[in-house]
C-alpha positions as CSV (number, residue, x, y, z in Angstrom):
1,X,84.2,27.3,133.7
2,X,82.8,25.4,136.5
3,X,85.2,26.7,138.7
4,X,84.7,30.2,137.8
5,X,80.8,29.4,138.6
6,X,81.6,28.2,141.6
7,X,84.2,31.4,142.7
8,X,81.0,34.1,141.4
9,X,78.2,31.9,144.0
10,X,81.2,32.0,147.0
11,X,81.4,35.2,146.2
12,X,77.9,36.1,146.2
13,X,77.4,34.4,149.5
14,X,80.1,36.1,151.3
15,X,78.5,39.2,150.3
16,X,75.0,38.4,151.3
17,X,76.8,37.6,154.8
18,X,78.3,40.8,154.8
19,X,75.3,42.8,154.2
20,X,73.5,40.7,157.1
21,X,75.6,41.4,159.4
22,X,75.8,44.5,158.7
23,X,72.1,45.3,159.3
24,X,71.9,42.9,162.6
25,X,75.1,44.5,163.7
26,X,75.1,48.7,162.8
27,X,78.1,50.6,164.1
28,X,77.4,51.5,167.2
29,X,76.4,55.3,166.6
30,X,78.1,58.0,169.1
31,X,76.1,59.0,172.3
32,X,75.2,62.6,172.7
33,X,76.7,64.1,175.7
34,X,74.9,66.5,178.8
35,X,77.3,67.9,180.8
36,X,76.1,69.5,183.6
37,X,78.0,72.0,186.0
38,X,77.0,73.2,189.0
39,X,78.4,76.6,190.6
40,X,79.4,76.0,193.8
41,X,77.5,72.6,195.3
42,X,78.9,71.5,198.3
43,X,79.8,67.6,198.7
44,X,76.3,67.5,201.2
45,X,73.7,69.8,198.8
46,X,72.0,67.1,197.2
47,X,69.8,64.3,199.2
48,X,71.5,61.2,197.0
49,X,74.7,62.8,198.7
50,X,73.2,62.9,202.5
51,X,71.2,66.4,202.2
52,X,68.2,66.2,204.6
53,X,66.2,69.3,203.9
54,X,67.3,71.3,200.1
55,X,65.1,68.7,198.4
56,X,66.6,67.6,194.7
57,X,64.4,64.9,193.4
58,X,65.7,64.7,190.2
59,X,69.2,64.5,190.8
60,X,68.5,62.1,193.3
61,X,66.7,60.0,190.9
62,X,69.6,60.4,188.6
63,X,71.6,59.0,191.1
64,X,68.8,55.8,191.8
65,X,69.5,55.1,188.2
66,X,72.8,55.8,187.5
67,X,76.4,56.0,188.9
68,X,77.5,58.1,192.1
69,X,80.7,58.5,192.9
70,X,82.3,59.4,196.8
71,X,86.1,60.0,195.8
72,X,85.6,62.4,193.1
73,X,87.6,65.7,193.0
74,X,86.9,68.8,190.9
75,X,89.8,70.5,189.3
76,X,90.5,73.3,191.9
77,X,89.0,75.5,195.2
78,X,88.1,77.9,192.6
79,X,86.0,78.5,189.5
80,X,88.5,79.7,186.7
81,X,91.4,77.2,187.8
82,X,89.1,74.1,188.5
83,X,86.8,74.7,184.7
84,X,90.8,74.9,183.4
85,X,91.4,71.3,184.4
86,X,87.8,70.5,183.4
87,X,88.0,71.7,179.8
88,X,91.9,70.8,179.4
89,X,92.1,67.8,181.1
90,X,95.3,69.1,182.4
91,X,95.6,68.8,186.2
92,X,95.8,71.8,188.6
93,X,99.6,72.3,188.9
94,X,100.3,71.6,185.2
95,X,97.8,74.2,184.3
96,X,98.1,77.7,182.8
97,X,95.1,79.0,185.1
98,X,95.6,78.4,188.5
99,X,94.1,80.8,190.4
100,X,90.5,83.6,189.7
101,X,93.6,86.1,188.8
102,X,97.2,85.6,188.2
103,X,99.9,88.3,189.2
104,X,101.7,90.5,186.8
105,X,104.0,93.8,187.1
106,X,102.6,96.7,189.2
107,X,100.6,94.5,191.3
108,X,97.9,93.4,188.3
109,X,95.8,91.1,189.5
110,X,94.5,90.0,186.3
111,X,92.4,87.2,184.8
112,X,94.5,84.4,182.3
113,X,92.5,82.6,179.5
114,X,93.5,79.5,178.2
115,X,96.3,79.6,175.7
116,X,95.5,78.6,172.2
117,X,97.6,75.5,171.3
118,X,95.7,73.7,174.6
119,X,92.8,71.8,173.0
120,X,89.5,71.8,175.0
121,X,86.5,69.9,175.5
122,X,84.8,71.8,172.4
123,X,87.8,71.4,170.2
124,X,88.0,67.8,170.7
125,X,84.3,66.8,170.6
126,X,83.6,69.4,167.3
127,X,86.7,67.5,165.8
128,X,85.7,64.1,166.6
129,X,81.9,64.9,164.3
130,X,79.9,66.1,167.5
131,X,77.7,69.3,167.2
132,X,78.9,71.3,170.1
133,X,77.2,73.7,172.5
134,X,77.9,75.5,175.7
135,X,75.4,77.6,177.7
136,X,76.8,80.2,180.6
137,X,79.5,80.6,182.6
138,X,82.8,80.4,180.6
139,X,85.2,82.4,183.2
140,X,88.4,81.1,181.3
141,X,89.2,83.9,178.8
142,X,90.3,87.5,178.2
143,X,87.5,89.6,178.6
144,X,88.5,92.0,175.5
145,X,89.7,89.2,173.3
146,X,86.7,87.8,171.8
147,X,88.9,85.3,170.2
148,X,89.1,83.5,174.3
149,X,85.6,83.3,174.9
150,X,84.0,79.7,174.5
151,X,82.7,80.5,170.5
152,X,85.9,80.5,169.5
153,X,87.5,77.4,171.9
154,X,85.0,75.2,170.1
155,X,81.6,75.4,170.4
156,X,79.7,76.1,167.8
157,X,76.9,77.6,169.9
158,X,77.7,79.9,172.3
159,X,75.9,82.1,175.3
160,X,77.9,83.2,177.9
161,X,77.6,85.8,180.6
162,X,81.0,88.3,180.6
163,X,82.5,90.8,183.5
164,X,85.0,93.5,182.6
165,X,88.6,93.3,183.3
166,X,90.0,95.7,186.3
167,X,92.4,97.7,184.4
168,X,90.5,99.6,181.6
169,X,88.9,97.7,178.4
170,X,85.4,96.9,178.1
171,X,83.2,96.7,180.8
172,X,80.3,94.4,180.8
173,X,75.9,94.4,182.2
174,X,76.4,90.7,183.9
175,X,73.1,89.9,183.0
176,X,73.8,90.4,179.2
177,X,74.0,86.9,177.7
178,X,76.4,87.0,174.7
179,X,75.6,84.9,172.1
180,X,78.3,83.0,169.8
181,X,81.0,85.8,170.8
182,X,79.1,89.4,170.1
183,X,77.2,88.1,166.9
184,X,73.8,88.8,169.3
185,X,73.1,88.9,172.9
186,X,69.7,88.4,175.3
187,X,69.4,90.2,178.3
188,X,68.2,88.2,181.5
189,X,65.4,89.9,183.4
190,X,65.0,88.2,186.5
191,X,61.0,89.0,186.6
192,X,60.2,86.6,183.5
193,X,62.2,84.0,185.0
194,X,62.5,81.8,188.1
195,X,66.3,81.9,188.2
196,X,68.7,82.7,185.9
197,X,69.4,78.9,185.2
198,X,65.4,78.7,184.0
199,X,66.7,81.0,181.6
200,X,69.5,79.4,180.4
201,X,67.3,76.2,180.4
202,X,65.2,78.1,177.8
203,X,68.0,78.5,175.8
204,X,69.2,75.3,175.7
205,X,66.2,73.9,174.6
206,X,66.4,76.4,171.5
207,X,69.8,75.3,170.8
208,X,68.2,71.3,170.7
209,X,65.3,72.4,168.5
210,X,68.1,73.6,165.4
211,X,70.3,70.4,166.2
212,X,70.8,68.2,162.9
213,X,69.0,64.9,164.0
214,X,71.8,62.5,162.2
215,X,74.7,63.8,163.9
216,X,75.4,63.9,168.0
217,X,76.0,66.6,169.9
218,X,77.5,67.9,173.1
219,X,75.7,70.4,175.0
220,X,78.2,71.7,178.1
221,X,75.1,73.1,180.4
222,X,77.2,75.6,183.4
223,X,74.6,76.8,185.7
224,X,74.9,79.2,187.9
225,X,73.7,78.2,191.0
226,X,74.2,78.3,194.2
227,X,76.4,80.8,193.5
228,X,76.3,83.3,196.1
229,X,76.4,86.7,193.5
230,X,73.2,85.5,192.1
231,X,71.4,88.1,194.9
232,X,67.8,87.9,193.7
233,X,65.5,85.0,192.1
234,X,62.2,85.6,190.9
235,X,60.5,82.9,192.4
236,X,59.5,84.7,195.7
237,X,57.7,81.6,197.0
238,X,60.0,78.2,197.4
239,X,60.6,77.6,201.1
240,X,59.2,81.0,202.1
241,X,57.0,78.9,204.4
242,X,59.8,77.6,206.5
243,X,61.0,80.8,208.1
244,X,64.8,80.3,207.4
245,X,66.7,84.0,207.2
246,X,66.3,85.2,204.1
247,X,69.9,84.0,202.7
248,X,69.4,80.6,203.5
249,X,65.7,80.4,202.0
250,X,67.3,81.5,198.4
251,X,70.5,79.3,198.6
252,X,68.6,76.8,199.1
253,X,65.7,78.0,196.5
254,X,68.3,78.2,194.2
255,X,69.3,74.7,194.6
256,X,66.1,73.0,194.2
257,X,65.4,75.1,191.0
258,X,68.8,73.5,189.3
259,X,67.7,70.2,190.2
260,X,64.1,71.3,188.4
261,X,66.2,72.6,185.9
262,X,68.2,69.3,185.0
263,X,64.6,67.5,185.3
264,X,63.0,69.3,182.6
265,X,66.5,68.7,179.9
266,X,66.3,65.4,180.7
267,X,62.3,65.8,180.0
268,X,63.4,67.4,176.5
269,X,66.2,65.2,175.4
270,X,63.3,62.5,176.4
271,X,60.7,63.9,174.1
272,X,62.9,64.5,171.1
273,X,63.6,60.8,171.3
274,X,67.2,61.3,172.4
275,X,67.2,60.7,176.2
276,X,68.7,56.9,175.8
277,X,71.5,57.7,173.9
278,X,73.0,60.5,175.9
279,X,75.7,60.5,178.4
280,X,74.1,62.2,181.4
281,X,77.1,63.6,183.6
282,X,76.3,66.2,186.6
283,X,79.0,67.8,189.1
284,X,80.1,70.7,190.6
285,X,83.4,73.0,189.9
286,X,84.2,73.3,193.6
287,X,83.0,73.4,197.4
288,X,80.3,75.1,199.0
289,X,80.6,78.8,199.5
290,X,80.1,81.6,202.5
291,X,79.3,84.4,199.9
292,X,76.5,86.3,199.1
293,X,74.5,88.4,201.9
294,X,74.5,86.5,204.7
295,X,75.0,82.2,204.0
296,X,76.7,80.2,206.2
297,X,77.5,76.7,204.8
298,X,77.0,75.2,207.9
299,X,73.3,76.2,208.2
300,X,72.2,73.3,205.6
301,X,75.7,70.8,206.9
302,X,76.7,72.0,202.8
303,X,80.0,70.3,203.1
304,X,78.7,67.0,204.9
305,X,81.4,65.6,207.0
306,X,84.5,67.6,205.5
307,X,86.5,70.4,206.4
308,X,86.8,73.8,204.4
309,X,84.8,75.2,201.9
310,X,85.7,77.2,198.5
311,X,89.1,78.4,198.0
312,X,90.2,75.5,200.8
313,X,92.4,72.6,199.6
314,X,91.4,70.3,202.3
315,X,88.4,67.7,200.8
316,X,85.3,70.4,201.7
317,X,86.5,72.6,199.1
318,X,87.4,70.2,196.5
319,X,85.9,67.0,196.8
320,X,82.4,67.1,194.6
321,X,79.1,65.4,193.7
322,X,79.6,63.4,190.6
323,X,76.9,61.5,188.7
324,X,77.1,59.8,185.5
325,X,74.2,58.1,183.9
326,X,73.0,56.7,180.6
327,X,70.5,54.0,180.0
328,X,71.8,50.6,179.4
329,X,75.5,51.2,179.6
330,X,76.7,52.9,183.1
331,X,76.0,50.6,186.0
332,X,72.7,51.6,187.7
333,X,72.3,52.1,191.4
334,X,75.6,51.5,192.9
335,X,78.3,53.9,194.3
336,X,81.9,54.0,193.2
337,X,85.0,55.1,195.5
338,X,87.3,55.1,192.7
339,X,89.5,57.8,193.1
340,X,89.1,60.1,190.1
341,X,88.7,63.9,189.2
342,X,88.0,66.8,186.5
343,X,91.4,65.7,184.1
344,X,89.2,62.5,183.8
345,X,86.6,63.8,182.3
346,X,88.3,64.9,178.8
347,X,90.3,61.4,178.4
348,X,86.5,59.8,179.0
349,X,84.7,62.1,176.4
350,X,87.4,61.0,173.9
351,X,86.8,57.5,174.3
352,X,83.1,57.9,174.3
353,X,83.1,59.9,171.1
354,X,86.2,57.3,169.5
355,X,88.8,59.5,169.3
356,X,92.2,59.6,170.6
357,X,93.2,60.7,173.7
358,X,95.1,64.2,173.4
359,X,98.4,63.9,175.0
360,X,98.2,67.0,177.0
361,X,96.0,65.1,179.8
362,X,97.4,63.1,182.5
363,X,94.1,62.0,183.2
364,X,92.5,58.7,183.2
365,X,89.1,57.1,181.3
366,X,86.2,56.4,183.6
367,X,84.6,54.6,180.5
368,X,85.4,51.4,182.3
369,X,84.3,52.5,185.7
370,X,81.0,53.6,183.9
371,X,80.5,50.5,182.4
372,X,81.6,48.5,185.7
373,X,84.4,47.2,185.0
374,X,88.0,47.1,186.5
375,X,90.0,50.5,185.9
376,X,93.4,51.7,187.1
377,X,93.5,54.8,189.1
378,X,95.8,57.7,190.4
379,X,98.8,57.0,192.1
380,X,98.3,60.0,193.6
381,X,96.6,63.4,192.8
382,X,97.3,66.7,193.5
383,X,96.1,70.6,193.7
384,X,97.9,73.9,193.6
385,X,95.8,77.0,193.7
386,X,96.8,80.9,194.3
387,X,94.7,83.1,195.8
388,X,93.6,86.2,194.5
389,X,95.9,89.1,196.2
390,X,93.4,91.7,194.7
391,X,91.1,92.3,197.5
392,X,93.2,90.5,200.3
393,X,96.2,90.1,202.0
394,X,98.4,87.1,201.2
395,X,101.1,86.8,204.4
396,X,102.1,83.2,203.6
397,X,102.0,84.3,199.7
398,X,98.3,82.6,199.3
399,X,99.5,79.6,197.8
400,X,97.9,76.7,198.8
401,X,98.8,72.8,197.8
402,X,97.3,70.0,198.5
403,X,97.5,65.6,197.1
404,X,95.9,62.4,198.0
405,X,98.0,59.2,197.9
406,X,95.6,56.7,198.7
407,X,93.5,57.3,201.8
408,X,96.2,59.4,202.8
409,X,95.7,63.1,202.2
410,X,98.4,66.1,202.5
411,X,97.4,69.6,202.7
412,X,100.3,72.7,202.6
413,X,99.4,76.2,202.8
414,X,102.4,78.3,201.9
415,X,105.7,76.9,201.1
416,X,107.2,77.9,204.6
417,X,104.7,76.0,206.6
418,X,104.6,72.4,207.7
419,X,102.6,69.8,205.6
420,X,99.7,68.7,207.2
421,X,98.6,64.7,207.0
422,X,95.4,63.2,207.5
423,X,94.4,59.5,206.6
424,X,90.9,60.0,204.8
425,X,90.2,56.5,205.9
426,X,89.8,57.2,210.0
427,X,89.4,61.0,209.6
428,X,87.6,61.7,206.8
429,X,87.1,65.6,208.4
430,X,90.9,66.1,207.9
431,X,90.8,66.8,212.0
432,X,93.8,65.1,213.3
433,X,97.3,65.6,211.6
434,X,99.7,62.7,212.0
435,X,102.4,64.1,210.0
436,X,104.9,63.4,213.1
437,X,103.9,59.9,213.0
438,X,104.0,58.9,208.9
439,X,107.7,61.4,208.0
440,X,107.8,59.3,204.9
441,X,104.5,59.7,203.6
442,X,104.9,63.5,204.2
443,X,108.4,63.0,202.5
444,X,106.1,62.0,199.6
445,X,103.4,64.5,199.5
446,X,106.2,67.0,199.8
447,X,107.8,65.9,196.9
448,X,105.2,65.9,194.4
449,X,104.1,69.7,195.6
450,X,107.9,70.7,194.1
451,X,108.1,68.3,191.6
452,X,104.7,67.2,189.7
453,X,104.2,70.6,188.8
454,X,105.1,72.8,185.9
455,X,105.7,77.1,185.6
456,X,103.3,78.9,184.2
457,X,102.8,83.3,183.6
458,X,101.1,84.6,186.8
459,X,101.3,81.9,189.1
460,X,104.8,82.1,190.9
461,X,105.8,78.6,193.0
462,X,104.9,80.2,196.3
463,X,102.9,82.7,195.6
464,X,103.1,86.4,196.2
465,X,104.1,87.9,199.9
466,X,101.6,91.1,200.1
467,X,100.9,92.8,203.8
468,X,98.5,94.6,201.5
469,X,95.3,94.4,199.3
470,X,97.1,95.6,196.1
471,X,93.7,97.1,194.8
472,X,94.2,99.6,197.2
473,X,97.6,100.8,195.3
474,X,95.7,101.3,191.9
475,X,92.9,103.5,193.5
C-alpha cells in the first residue's frame, strides 16, 4: 500500500514538471513569412547596395538591421525562368521553364507553366498549416488554363495581373487584377494610385485584415517595379525637381515608391502585432533592364560594378539584392558572401515552417546562414536560359549558359562558341577572360553546361538557329 502511495505522489510530481515546463517552454510557434520580389532591381538600385542617388530608406534600414547578402543569384536573366526556380526550388537547367517562351512546331513561341506534379512555394507552405497569399505578377502559367495561375498552385488568396497568349485564346486588360483565378477582379486606375505597387499594397493589407490570428501565414508580395512596361505612375512629383529625362525620373520614382511600399507592410504587420515573428525576405528576379521609353541602366550605375543587364548570364544580369531579416533570430548588421541563390529559398521556407524538404530541389537551407552559423554551400551553380526567338533573331540559337565554381565564373553563349572565364575574385566586371590560362577549369565549366542539366518541352539543348523573327511568319 505504501508503495503504491509512493508510485501515485512520483507520479504526480512528474506531471507537475511536465506541465511547468511546458508553460516556461511553449513550442516554438511558426514565423509568418513576407516575401518580397522586386521586378527588375539591378545589383546597384538600392543605397545598402552602393546606390548614391534613387534613395530607399527603408530597405536600407532593413538591411542596418538585418542580413545582406553579396554572392546571391536569382534563378535566371529572365522573369518566367528565374520565378520557376524561385517557386520550385529547382535550378535553372533542371527546370521546365527556361526561357519568357519556349519553342514548339510552326515556329510557336509560346509561354510554359509549371507542370502539375512540381510542388511550389504555396503548395508546400499551405501543406505545412500556413495561410497562404500571393499578390501580382505570377508569369508562370497558361494564360487560358485557369487551373496554372497561382489560385490553383497554392495560394489560397490570389490577385494577379494576366496577358493573352499570341496564338488565339483569351486576351487580357493588363491592368485587370484577377482575383483567386476569375472568382472577381479590380481594375487598377493609375489616377487613384501612386504606382501600381501602392495598389497592390492596398490589397495586401486587405488580405492581412481577414487572416485567422492563431495560424501563420505567407504572403508572396511580387511588385512590379522598376519594370520598364509600367509607362505611367501617378505620382507626377518624386524627383521632378532634379531635371533628369523623363525615363530616368520615373525609373527611379518607381523605385523609391517600392521601398515606400515595403515600409508601410512592415508598418502593418507592426501594428497588428505581428512584425517580430515574421521572416522578412526582399530580392529581385533578375538584373536591371534597358526597356521602357528611353532608360539606360547606366544612367543611375543600376548594375554597380558588373557586366550585362537582363537577359545576360554574366553576374549584371543575375546576381541580385538579397535581404533577409527577422527580429531576434537572423544576424543583424553584417554582410554574407555565402554563395547562394533562388533554389535556396524553397529548402529554407521548409525548414522555417518544419517540414521536410521536397526532394525535387537541389537547393540548400540558408536557415543556418540566417542564424549565423556555419553552412555548406554550392560546389558550383549554374544557369541555362533561351531567348525568346519571337521578336528577334537567334544566330547562335539564343542559348545562353553560364556557372560559378568558386570565385571562378564561366559564361557560354551558344554551344558553338568558346567558354569564356573570369575569376570573380580580381575581375569582378567579368572584363578579362583567362580561359587560355585555366583549360581545366574551362574543362569543368564545360562539363556541367552538358551534363548538370536535364530536357525539358520547348527548350532544345542549344537552342533554336533562326536568321528570322518568327513573328513575322504568323502575320
Amino acid at each position: 500500500m505504501k508503495r503504491l502511495i509512493f508510485l501515485h505522489l512520483v507520479a504526480i510530481l512528474l506531471l507537475n514538471a511536465c506541465q511547468n515546463r511546458a508553460k516556461q517552454d511553449p513550442v516554438p510557434q511558426k514565423p509568418n513569412i513576407l516575401f518580397l520580389l522586386a521586378d527588375d532591381l539591378g545589383y546597384g538600385e538600392l543605397g545598402c547596395y552602393g546606390q548614391e542617388v534613387i534613395q530607399t530608406p527603408e530597405l536600407d534600414k532593413l538591411a542596418q538591421n538585418g542580413l545582406r547578402f553579396t554572392d546571391f543569384y536569382a534563378g535566371n536573366a529572365v522573369c518566367s525562368p528565374s520565378r520557376a526556380v524561385l517557386i520550385t526550388g529547382k535550378s535553372s537547367s533542371y527546370n521546365t521553364v527556361r526561357g519568357n517562351s519556349g519553342v514548339f512546331n510552326d515556329d510557336r513561341w509560346m509561354r510554359v507553366a509549371l507542370k502539375k506534379d512540381e510542388m511550389t512555394l504555396g503548395e508546400m507552405l499551405k501543406g505545412a498549416g500556413y495561410q497562404t497569399g500571393f499578390i501580382g505578377k505570377w508569369h508562370l502559367d497558361d494564360p487560358d488554363d485557369i487551373s496554372t495561375w497561382a489560385y490553383n498552385r497554392g495560394f489560397d488568396y490570389a490577385v494577379q495581373e494576366q496577358w493573352g497568349s499570341r496564338f488565339g485564346g483569351i486576351q487580357y486588360d493588363e491592368q485587370m487584377h484577377w482575383i483567386n483565378g476569375k472568382q472577381d477582379s479590380v481594375y487598377y486606375n493609375i489616377n487613384e494610385w501612386e504606382c501600381k505597387d501602392d495598389f497592390r499594397t492596398n490589397l495586401a493589407f486587405g488580405y492581412l485584415d481577414k487572416i485567422q490570428k492563431d495560424k501563420p501565414f505567407f504572403l508572396f508580395m511580387s511588385f512590379r517595379a522598376p519594370h520598364g512596361h509600367e509607362y505611367e505612375i501617378g505620382n507626377k512629383e518624386i524627383y521632378s525637381e532634379k531635371g533628369w529625362p523623363a525615363a530616368e525620373r520615373l525609373h527611379a520614382a518607381k523605385i523609391t515608391l517600392l521601398d515606400k511600399q515595403v515600409g508601410r507592410l512592415l508598418n502593418k504587420l507592426d501594428e497588428m502585432g505581428e512584425l517580430e515573428n515574421t521572416l522578412v525576405i526582399f530580392t529581385s528576379d533578375n538584373g536591371p533592364h534597358r526597356e521602357g521609353r528611353g532608360h539606360d541602366p547606366e544612367f543611375f550605375n543600376s548594375n554597380g560594378e558588373l557586366r550585362g543587364i537582363k537577359r545576360d548570364l554574366f553576374e549584371g544580369g543575375i546576381r541580385v539584392p538579397m535581404i533577409a531579416w527577422w527580429k531576434g533570430k537572423v544576424t543583424a548588421g553584417i554582410s554574407t558572401n555565402h554563395l547562394s541563390g533562388f533554389q535556396d529559398i524553397l529548402p529554407t521556407l521548409a525548414e522555417v515552417a518544419g517540414v521536410e524538404i521536397p526532394v525535387q530541389t537541389i537547393g540548400i537551407s540558408l536557415l543556418p546562414v540566417l542564424f549565423g552559423e556555419e553552412q555548406a554551400s554550392h560546389e558550383s551553380m549554374n544557369w541555362e536560359f533561351q531567348l525568346d526567338g519571337w521578336s528577334r533573331t537567334t544566330p547562335d540559337g539564343g542559348f545562353r549558359q553560364s556557372a560559378r565554381i568558386g570565385e571562378w565564373k564561366g559564361v557560354r553563349y551558344g554551344i558553338m562558341n568558346e567558354t569564356q572565364l573570369y575569376n570573380l575574385n580580381d575581375d569582378i566586371s567579368e572584363t578579362n577572360n583567362v580561359a587560355e590560362d585555366h583549360p581545366e577549369i574551362v574543362k569543368q565549366m564545360n562539363d556541367i553546361f552538358e551534363e548538370k542539366r536535364a530536357e525539358t518541352p520547348g527548350f532544345p539543348y542549344g537552342g533554336v538557329v533562326q536568321d528570322y523573327k518568327a513573328k513575322d511568319r504568323h502575320q
